[in-house]
C-alpha positions in Angstrom: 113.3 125.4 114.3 113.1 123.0 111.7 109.5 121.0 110.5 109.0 118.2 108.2 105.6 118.0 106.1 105.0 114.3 105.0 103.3 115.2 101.0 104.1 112.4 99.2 100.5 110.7 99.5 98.2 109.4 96.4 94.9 110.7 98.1 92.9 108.0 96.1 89.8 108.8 98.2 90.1 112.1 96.9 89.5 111.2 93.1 88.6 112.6 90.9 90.0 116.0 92.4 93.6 114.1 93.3 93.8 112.7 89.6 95.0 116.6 88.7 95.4 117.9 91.8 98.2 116.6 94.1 96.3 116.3 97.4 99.0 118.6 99.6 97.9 121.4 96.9 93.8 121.0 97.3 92.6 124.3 98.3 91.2 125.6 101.9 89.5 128.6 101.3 92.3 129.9 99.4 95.0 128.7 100.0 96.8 124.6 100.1 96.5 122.4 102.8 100.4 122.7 102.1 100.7 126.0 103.0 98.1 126.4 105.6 99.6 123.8 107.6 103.2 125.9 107.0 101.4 129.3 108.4 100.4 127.3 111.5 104.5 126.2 112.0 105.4 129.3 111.4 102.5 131.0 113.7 104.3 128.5 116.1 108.1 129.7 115.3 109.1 126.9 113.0 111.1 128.0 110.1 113.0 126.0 107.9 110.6 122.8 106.3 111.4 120.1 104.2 108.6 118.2 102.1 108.6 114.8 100.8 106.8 114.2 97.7 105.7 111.4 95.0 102.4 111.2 93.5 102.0 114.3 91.6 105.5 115.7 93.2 106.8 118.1 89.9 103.4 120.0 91.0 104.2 120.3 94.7 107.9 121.3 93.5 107.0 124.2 91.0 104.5 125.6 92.8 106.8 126.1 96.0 109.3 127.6 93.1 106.7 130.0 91.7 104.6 130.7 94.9 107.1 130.8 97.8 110.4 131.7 96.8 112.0 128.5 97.9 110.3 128.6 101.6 110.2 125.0 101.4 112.6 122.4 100.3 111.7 119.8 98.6 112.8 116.1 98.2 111.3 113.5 95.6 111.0 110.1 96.8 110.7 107.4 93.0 109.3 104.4 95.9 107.0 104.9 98.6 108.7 103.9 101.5 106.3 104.5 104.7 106.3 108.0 106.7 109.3 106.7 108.8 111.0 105.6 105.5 109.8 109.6 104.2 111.4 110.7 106.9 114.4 108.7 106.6 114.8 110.5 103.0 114.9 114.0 104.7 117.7 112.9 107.8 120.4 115.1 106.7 118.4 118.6 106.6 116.6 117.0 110.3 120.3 116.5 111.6 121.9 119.9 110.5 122.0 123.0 111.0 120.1 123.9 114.3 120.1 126.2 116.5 122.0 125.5 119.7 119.6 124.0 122.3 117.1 123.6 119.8 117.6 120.8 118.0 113.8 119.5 118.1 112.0 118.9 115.0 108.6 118.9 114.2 106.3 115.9 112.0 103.3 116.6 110.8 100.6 115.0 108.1 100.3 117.3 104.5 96.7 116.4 104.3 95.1 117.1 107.5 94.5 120.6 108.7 94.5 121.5 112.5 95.2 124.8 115.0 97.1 123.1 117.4 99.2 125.0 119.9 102.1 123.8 118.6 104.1 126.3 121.4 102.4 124.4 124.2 103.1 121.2 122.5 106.9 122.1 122.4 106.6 122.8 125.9 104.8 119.5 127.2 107.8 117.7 125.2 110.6 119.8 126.6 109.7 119.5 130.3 109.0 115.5 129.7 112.5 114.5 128.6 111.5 111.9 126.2 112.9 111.5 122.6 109.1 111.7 121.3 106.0 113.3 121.7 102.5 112.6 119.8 99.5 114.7 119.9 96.4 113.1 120.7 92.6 113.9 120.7 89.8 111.4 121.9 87.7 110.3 119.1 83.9 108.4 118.9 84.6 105.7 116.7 88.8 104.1 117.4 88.2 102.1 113.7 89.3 104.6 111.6 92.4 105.8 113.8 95.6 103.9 115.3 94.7 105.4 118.9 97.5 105.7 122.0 97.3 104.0 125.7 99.1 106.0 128.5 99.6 107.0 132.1 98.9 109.9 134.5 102.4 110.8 133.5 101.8 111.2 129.5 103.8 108.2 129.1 102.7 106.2 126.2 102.3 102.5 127.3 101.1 101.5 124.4 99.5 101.2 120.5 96.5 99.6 118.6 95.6 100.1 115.0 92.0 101.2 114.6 90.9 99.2 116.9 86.8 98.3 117.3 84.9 100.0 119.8 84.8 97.5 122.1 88.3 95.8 122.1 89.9 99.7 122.1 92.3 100.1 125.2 91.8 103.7 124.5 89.6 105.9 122.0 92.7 108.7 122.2 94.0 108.9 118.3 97.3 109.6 117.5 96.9 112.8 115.3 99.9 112.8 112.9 101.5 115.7 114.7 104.7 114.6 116.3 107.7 116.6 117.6 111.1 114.4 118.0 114.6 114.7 119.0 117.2 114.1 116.3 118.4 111.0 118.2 115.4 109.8 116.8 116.8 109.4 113.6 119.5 106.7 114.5 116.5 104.1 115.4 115.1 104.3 111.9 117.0 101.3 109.6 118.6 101.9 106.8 116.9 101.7 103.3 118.6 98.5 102.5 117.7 97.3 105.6 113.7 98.3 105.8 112.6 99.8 102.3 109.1 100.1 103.9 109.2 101.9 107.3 106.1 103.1 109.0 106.1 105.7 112.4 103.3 104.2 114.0 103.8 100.4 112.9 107.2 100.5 113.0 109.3 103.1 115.2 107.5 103.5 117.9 106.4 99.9 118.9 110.4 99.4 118.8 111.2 102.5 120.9 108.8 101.1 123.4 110.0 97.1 123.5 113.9 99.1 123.8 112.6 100.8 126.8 112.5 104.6 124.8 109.9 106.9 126.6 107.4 108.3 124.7 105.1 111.2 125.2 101.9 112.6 124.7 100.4 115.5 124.1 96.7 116.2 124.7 95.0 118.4 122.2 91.7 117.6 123.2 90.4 121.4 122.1 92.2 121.7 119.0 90.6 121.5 115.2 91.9 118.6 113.7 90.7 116.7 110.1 92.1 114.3 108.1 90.7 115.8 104.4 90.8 112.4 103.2 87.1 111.7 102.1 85.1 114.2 99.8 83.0 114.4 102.7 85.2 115.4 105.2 87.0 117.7 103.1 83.7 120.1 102.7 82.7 119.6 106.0 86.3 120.9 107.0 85.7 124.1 104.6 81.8 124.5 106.2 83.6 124.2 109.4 86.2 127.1 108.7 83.6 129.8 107.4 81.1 129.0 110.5 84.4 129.4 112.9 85.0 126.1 113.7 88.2 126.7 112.6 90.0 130.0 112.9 92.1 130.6 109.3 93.1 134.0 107.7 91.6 134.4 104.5 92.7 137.0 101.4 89.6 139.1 100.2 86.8 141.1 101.4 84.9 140.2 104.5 81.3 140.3 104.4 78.3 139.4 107.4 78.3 136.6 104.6 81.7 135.3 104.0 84.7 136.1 101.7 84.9 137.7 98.1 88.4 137.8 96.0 89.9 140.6 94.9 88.9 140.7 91.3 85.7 138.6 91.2 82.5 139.7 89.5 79.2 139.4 91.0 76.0 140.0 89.6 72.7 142.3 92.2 70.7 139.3 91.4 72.3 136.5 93.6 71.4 135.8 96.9 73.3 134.1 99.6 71.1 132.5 102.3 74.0 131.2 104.5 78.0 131.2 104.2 80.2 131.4 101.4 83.8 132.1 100.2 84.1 133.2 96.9 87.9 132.8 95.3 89.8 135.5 93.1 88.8 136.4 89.3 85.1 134.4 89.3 81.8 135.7 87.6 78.9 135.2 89.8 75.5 135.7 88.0 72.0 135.9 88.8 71.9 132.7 91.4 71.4 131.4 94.9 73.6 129.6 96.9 72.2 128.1 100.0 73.6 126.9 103.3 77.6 126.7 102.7 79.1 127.2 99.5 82.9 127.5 99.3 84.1 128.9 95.2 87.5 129.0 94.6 89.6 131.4 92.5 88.4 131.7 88.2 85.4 129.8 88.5 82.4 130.7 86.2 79.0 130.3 87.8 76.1 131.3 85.3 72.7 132.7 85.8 69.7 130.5 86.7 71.5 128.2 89.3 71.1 127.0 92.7 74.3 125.7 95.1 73.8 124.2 98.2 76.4 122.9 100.3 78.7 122.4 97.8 82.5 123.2 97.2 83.3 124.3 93.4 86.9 124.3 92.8 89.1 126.2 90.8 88.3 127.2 86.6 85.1 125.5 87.0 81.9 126.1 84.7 78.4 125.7 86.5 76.1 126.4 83.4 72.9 128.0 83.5 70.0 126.4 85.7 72.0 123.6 86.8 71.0 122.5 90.7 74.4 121.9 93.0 73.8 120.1 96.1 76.4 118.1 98.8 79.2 118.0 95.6 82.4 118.8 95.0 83.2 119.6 92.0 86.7 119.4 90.4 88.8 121.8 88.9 88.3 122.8 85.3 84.7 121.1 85.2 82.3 122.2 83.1 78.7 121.1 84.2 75.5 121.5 82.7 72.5 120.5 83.9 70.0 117.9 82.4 68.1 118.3 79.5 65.1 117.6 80.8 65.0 117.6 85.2 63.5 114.5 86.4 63.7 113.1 89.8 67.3 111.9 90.6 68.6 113.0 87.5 72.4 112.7 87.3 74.5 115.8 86.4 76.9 114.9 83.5 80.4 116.4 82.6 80.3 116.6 79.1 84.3 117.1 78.9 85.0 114.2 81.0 81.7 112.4 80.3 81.5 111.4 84.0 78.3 111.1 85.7 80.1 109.9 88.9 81.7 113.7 90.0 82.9 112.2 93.3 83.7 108.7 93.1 79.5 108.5 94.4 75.9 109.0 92.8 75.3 112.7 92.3 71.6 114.2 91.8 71.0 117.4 89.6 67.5 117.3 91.7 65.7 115.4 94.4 62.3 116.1 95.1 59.1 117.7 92.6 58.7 120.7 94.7 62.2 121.8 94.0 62.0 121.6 90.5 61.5 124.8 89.0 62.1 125.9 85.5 64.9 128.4 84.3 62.2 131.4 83.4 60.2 130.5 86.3 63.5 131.0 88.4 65.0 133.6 86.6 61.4 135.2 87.2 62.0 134.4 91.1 65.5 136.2 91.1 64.1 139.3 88.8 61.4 140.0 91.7 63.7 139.9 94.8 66.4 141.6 92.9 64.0 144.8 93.4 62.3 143.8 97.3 66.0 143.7 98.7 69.1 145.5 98.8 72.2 144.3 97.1 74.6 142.1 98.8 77.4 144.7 98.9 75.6 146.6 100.8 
C-alpha cells in the first residue's frame, strides 16, 4: 500500500531549531519525525511513500539518499500550494501502480507524531464505502483545531475551523491522518485552476455540497501531537520516555532511560528522573533532573544541572551552566553567566542570542538554587562515593 507524508512545512513556531533543521527531520528520541511516522505505516503494512517538500527540502532529499536507500521518494514543490495542492503534486505515484483491490492510499501530517491503529482505521474505511476517511480524537479547547460534526453512522455532516468553545458543533479534531480512494484525486482542480488548494478548506467542504460521503474514524485512545510549539514538542519527548507513547529506541535500556552506543558518561552524574541520551555524547560530572532528552554528539560538561530540557544534536552545555524547561538547538554552544543573579539570561555566544526559543530563558530562578561551581562540584564528589554508579 501506498502513503503520502505532507513535509513541505516552514515550522516557524519551531525557530530557532527550524532555521537549520527542516522540521520533518527534528529528532524524537533518535530518530525524525520523518521516519518515525514511516515505521508506524510500515508497522501498519504501508510500503511505498512519497514526500513533498519545500522549506529546507535538499535536507529532507539527501538524507532519505544517505539514510534510507531511497525508501522514500521525494518530490520538491518551488510554491506552496496547500496540502490538497501537495497532494495534487504527488497524483501520478497515488494513481499507479497498486496492488489489485488495494488501491487505498494513506495522508498523513510530517510533523505530528501518533500510534494510531492505522489497520483498524483501514478497516472502518473499507467496510464504510465512502471515498474518504478522517481520524478524529475529542479535544478540550476546539480553537486551535478545525474539528468534524457527524452521525451514529461515522458520516461526516459537517466542518468548522477552530471554532470557540462555545459556538463548536463538536470538540472532535480532525487529526491529519486521512485514508482516501484514488477517485479522490479527480475532485482536486488543476494547478491552473486553484494554485492554492487546502484538504480541509477546500476538498472536503466540496465533496460534501456534491453529496460525496465521508467518514470518520475514532481514535479516541491513540497518541497524537502536533510538535508545532517548543512546548509541545518536549512534552511529546517527556511523554515517550514516561510511556505515554510506545516508540522503539536504538541504545541501551536502563531503569532510567536510553544511552547510545558510543556515548561517554562520567560515575559522577546523577539522573533523578528520565532521560535518553543520543549516540557519541560526553556526559560529565552533572545532574539532570525530571526529563532530559540528549541527542546524538552533544557535549555536556561537568558542574551542570538539566531539568526538563531537550538538548539537541552537537550541542555544548559548558561547565556550571543551569538548563531548565529549554530546548536547545543543534550546534549550540551555551555558557552560563558570569556572575548568576536572579533571572539571569543564558547567552549563545556563537549566535549571540539570549532568546534560545523564540521566549525569555532563565540560567536561574530562585537564591536557594544558586550554588557555586566548587560548592557543586563539592556536592557531586560526596555522592559520587555514598552511591553506586548508574551502570550498575
Amino acid at each position: 500500500m501506498k502513503a503520502m507524508i505532507l513535509a513541505a512545512g516552514v515550522g516557524s513556531r519551531l525557530s530557532p531549531i527550524t532555521d537549520v533543521v527542516p522540521k520533518p527531520l527534528i529528532p524524537v528520541l533518535g530518530k525524525p519525525v520523518l521516519s518515525r511516522i514511516i515505521d508506524l505505516l510500515e508497522k501498519h503494512g504501508f510500503n511505498q511513500f512519497i514526500a513533498n517538500t519545500h522549506y529546507l527540502g535538499e535536507k529532507i532529499q539527501d538524507y532519505y539518499l544517505n539514510n534510507a536507500g531511497g525508501k522514500i521518494k521525494i518530490v520538491h514543490e518551488e510554491e506552496l500550494s496547500g496540502v490538497a495542492g501537495g497532494i495534487r503534486a504527488c497524483a501520478d505515484f497515488l494513481r499507479e501502480g497498486h496492488s489489485e483491490g488495494n488501491r487505498t492510499f494513506a495522508i498523513i501530517m510530517g510533523d505530528a507524531i501518533t500510534d494510531i491503529d492505522l489497520s483498524a482505521m483501514l478497516a472502518s474505511h473499507k467496510s464504510s464505502g465512502r471515498l474518504a476517511t478522517i481520524a478524529v480524537k475529542q479535544v478540550d479547547d476546539t480553537s486551535q483545531f478545525g474539528v468534524v460534526s457527524f452521525d451514529s453512522t461515522n458520516k461526516v455532516i459537517s466542518f468548522q475551523e477552530k471554532p470557540k468553545k462555545e459556538q463548536a458543533l463538536s470538540n472532535w479534531a480532525n487529526t491529519g491522518v486521512y485514508l482516501f480512494e484514488p477517485a479522490i484525486l479527480d475532485w482536486i482542480p488543476s494547478i491552473v485552476e486553484a494554485p492554492t488548494y487546502d484538504v480541509a478548506h477546500d476538498l472536503f467542504p466540496n465533496l460534501l455540497n456534491n453529496n460525496i460521503e465521508l467518514n470518520v474514524f475514532i481514535a479516541n485512545h491513540t497518541y497524537w501531537a502536533d510538535l508545532g510549539t517548543h512546548a509541545q514538542y518536549r512534552q511529546t519527548l517527556f511523554d515517550a520516555l514516561n510511556g505515554a507513547l510506545s516508540l522503539n529506541c536504538e541504545g541501551q535500556k536502563y531503569s532510567w532511560g536510553y544511552l547510545g552506543e558510543g556515548t561517554k558518561m562520567s560515575a559522577g552524574c546523577f539522573i533523578k528522573g528520565k532521560a535518553y541520551i543520543g549516540k557519541n555524547c560526553y556526559i560529565g560530572r552533572c545532574i539532570m533532573k525530571g526529563n532530559v532528552v540528549i541527542e546524538d554528539n552533544c557535549i555536556i560538561e561537568d558542574g551542570t544541572v538539566i531539568q526538563d530540557s531537550l538538548i539537541l544534536s552537537g550541542a555544548i552545555i559548558r561547565n556550571g551552566c543551569r538548563i531548565r524547561e529549554m530546548n536547545i538547538k543543534p550546534g549550540d554552544d551555551i555558557y552560563p553567566v558570569a556572575e548568576p543573579m536572579e533571572d539571569a539570561i543564558v547567552i549563545n555566544p556563537i549566535s549571540g542570542k539570549s532568546d534560545l526559543n523564540g521566549e525569555k530563558q532563565t540560567a536561574s530562578t530562585t537564591k536557594d538554587e544558586k550554588v557555586s561551581e566548587n560548592s557543586f562540584l563539592s556536592f557531586v564528589n560526596e555522592a559520587a562515593e555514598r552511591f553506586v554508579k548508574i551502570f550498575q
